[in-house]
C-alpha positions in Angstrom: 76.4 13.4 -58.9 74.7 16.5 -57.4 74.8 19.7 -57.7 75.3 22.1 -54.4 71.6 23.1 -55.2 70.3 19.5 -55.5 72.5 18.3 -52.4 70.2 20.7 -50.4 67.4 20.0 -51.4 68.3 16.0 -51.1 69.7 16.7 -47.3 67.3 19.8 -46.3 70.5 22.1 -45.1 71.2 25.1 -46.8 74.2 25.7 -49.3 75.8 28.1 -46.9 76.0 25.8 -43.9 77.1 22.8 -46.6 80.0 25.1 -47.9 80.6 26.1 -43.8 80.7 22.0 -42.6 82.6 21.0 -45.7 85.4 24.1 -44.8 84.9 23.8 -41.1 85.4 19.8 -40.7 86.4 18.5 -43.7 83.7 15.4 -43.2 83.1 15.8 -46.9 85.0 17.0 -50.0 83.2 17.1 -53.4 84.6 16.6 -56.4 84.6 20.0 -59.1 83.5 20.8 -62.2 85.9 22.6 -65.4 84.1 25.6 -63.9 85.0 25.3 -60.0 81.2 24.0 -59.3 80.8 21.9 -56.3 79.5 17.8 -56.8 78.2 15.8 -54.5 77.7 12.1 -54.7 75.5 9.2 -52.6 78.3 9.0 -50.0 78.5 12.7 -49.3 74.6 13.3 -49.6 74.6 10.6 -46.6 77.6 12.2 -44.7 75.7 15.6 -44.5 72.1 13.7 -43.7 73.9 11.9 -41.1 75.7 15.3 -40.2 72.1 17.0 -39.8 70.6 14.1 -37.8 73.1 14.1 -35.2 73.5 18.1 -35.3 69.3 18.1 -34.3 69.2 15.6 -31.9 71.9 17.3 -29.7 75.4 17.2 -31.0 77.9 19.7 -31.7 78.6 20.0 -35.6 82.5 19.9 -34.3 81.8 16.3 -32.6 79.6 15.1 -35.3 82.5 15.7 -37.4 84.8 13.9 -35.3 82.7 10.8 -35.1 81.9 10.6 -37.9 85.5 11.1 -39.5 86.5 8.9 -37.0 84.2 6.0 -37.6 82.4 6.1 -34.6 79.6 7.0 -36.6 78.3 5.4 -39.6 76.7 7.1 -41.8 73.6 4.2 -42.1 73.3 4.2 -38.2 71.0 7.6 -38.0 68.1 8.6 -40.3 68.0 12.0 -40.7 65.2 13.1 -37.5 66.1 10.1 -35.3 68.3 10.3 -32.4 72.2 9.5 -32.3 73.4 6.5 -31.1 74.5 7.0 -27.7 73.2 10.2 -26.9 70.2 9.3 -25.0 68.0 10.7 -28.2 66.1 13.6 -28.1 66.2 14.1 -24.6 70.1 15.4 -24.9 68.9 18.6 -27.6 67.6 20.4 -24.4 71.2 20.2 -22.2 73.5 21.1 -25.5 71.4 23.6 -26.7 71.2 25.4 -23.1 74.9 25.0 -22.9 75.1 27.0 -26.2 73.0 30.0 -24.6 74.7 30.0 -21.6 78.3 29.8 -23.2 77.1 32.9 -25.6 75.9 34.6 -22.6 79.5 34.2 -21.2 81.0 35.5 -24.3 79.0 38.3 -24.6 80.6 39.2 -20.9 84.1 38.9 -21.6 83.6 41.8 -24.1 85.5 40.1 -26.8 84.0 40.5 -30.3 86.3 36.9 -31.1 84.4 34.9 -28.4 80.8 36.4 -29.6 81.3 35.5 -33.0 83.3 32.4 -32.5 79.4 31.4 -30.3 77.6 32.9 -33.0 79.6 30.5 -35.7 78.9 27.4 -33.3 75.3 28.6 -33.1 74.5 29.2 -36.7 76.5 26.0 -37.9 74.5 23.6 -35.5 71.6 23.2 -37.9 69.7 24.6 -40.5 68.2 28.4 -39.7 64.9 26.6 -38.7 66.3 23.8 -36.4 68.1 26.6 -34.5 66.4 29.9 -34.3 63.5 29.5 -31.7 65.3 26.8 -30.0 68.8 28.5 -29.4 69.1 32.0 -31.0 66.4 33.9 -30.0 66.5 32.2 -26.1 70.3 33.2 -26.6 69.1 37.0 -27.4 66.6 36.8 -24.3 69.1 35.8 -21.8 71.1 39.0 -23.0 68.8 41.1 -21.4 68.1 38.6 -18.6 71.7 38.8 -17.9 72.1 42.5 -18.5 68.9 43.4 -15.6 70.6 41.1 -13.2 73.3 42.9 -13.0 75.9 39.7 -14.8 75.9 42.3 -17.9 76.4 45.7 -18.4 74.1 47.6 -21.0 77.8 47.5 -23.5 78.1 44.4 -23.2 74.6 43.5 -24.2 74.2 45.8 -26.9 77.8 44.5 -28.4 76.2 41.2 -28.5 73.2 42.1 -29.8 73.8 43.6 -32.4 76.2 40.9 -33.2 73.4 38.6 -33.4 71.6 41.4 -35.8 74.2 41.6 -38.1 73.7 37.7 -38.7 70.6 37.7 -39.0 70.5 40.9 -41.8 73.2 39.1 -43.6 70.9 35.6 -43.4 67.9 37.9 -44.5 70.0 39.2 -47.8 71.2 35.8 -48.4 67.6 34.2 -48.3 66.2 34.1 -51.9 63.4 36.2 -52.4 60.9 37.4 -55.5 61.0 40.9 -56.4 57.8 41.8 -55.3 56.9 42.4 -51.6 54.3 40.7 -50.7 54.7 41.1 -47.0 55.7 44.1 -44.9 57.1 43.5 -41.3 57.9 46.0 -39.3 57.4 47.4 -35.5 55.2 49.9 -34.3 57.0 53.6 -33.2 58.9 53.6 -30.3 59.8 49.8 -30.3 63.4 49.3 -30.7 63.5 45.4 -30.0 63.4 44.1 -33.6 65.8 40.6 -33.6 62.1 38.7 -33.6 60.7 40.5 -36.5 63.8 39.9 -37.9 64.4 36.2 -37.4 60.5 36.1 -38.4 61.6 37.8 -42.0 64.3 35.8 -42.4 61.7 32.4 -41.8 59.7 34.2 -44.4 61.9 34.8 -47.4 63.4 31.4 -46.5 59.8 29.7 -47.5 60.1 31.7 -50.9 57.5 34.7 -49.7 58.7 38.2 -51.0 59.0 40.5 -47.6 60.4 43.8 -46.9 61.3 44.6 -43.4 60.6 48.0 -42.3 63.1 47.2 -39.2 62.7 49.3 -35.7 60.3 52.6 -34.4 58.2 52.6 -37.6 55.7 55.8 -38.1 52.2 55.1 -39.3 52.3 57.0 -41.9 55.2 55.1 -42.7 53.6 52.0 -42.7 50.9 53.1 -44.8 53.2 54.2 -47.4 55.0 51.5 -47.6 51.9 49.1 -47.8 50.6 51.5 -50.6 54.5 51.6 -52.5 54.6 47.7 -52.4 50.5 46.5 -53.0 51.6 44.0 -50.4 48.9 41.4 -48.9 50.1 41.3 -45.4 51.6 43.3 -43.0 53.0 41.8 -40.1 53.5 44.1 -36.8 56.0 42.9 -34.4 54.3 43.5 -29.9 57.2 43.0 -27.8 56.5 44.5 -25.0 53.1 46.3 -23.1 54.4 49.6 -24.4 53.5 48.6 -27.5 50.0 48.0 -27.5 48.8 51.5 -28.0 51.0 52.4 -31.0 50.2 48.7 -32.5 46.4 49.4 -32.6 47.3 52.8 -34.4 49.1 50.7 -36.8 46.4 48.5 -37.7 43.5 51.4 -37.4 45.7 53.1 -40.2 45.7 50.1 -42.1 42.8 48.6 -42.2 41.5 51.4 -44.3 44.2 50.0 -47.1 42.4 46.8 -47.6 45.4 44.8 -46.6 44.2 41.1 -47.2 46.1 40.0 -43.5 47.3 41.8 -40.9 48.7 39.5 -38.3 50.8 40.7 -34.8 53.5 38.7 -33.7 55.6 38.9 -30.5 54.9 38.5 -26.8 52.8 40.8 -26.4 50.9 40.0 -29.0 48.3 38.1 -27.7 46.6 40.9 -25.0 46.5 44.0 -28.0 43.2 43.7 -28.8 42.7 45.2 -32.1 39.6 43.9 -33.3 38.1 42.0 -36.4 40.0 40.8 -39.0 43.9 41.0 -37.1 45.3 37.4 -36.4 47.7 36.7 -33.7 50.3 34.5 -34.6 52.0 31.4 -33.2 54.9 32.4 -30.6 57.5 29.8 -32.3 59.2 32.2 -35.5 58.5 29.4 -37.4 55.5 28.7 -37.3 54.1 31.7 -37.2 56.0 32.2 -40.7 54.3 29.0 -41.9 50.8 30.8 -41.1 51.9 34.1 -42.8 53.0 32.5 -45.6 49.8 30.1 -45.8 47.6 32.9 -45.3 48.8 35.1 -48.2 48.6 32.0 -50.5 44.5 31.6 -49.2 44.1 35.3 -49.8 46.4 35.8 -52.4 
C-alpha cells in the first residue's frame, strides 16, 4: 500500500489532481487509514498511470474515466507515455487540446464565471501542470487577446477570464512546495502588466523544488534591486512580453548586474531581440523548459 505521497511519485501526477480524479470520476477509491490518510495499492497505482497515459496522449480525464470504468480500457493496454488504443496516438493530443482552447475561448464570451471555471477545471484536470501548461493554458491565455483584438471579445470579457486563469495559477504557485529561502526572483520590468507567463514559469520553478519569489507585474528597479539584496537570491529572471519592454528590461539588468547576481536570464517573446549584453541568457520559449534551465543553472552556480 502507498501513501498519497508515494502514489505520486510512483504515477508522476500530483496529489491535488489524484484527490481531483479520485472525487471527479470515481475510477479509483483507496482504502483509509485510523487517521483518514489516503492508500493506494498496485491496482490503483495502475488505474491512475493508465489515467495519465491516455489523459497525455489526447483524452479527456471525463472519457478516460468512462473507459476505463467501463472496461473499454484495461489498465495493462497503455504504458504510461504511449498512445491510447484507438485514438490514432499522439497525433489526436493536437485536435483535443485545440478543442479545449477554443471551448475556453467560448466560455470566456458567454460572460459566465460557471462556464470559465467549469474549462478551467477540464483544463487543469487533463494532466499534470507540466503536460498541460505550454501545450493548452498559456495558448488558451493567448487566444484571449487574439479573440479580444478581433473584435469576438470585449476587453470584460477578456480580463474576466484572465484573471480567472491568474487566480489558478497563484493558488498552484502557493500550493507548490517550496524552501524557505528564495533563491530566484521573477518578476517583469515597469510598465508590463502581462504577467500569466512569469507566473506559469514560477509555478514550473517551485514545482522542481527551487525556492522563488515572484515579484508579479510593473516592477520598479529599485525594486528589483531590493528585493535581490533582501533575499541573497542567485537568479533573477525578467519576464519580455512585448517590444515595449525592451528598454525598461535592459534598466533591469544594468541595475543588476552591479549585485553580482550569479544568473540573470529573460524569458518571454520578446526576449530574444533585448540585447543586454554579457552574462544575460535567454531562455527557452516552452515554460518548461526554460524552468529546467533556471533551475540547472543555479545548481552550476550555486
Amino acid at each position: 500500500m502507498y501513501t498519497i505521497k508515494q502514489a505520486s511519485a510512483r504515477t508522476g501526477l500530483g496529489a491535488p489532481l489524484i484527490r481531483a480524479w479520485e472525487r471527479r470520476y470515481g475510477v479509483i477509491a483507496p482504502t483509509r487509514t485510523a487517521s483518514g490518510y489516503r492508500l493506494y495499492d498496485d491496482a490503483a497505482i495502475g488505474t491512475l498511470r493508465t489515467m495519465r497515459s491516455l489523459v497525455e496522449s489526447g483524452w479527456s480525464a471525463s472519457e478516460a474515466a468512462r473507459a476505463i470504468r467501463a472496461g473499454e480500457v484495461r489498465v495493462t493496454d497503455v504504458a504510461v507515455g504511449g498512445p491510447p488504443p484507438g485514438t490514432g496516438g499522439p497525433a489526436a493530443v493536437e485536435p483535443y487540446r485545440s478543442r479545449l482552447v477554443e471551448r475556453f475561448v467560448a466560455a470566456a464570451g458567454s460572460s459566465s464565471p460557471a462556464d470559465i471555471e467549469a474549462l478551467l477545471d477540464e483544463i487543469l484536470a487533463s494532466g499534470s501542470f507540466e503536460a498541460i501548461v505550454d501545450d493548452v493554458l498559456l495558448p488558451a491565455s493567448a487566444a484571449l487577446g487574439g479573440a479580444w483584438a478581433s473584435g469576438a471579445l470585449s476587453v470584460a470579457a477578456e480580463h474576466a477570464a484572465s484573471a480567472a486563469v491568474a487566480r489558478r495559477l497563484a493558488a498552484a504557485f502557493q500550493a507548490a512546495a517550496s524552501p524557505a529561502r528564495s533563491a530566484v526572483v521573477v518578476g517583469l520590468p515597469p510598465g508590463s502588466r502581462h504577467e500569466l507567463g512569469a507566473l506559469a514559469f514560477s509555478v514550473a520553478l517551485r514545482r522542481r523544488g527551487v525556492g522563488c519569489l515572484y515579484l508579479g507585474a510593473d516592477v520598479p528597479v529599485e525594486a528589483w534591486v531590493e528585493a535581490v539584496r533582501r533575499t541573497k537570491a542567485r537568479a533573477a529572471v525578467i519576464g519580455v512580453v512585448t517590444d515595449e519592454d525592451r528598454v525598461p528590461t535592459r534598466a533591469v539588468v544594468e541595475a543588476l548586474l552591479p549585485e553580482r547576481v550569479s544568473v540573470i536570464a529573460l524569458g518571454g517573446s520578446a526576449a530574444a531581440d533585448t540585447a543586454t549584453g554579457d552574462g544575460v541568457i535567454v531562455l527557452p520559449s516552452r515554460v518548461v523548459e526554460a524552468a529546467g534551465a533556471v533551475a540547472g543553472a543555479v545548481a552550476r552556480r550555486g
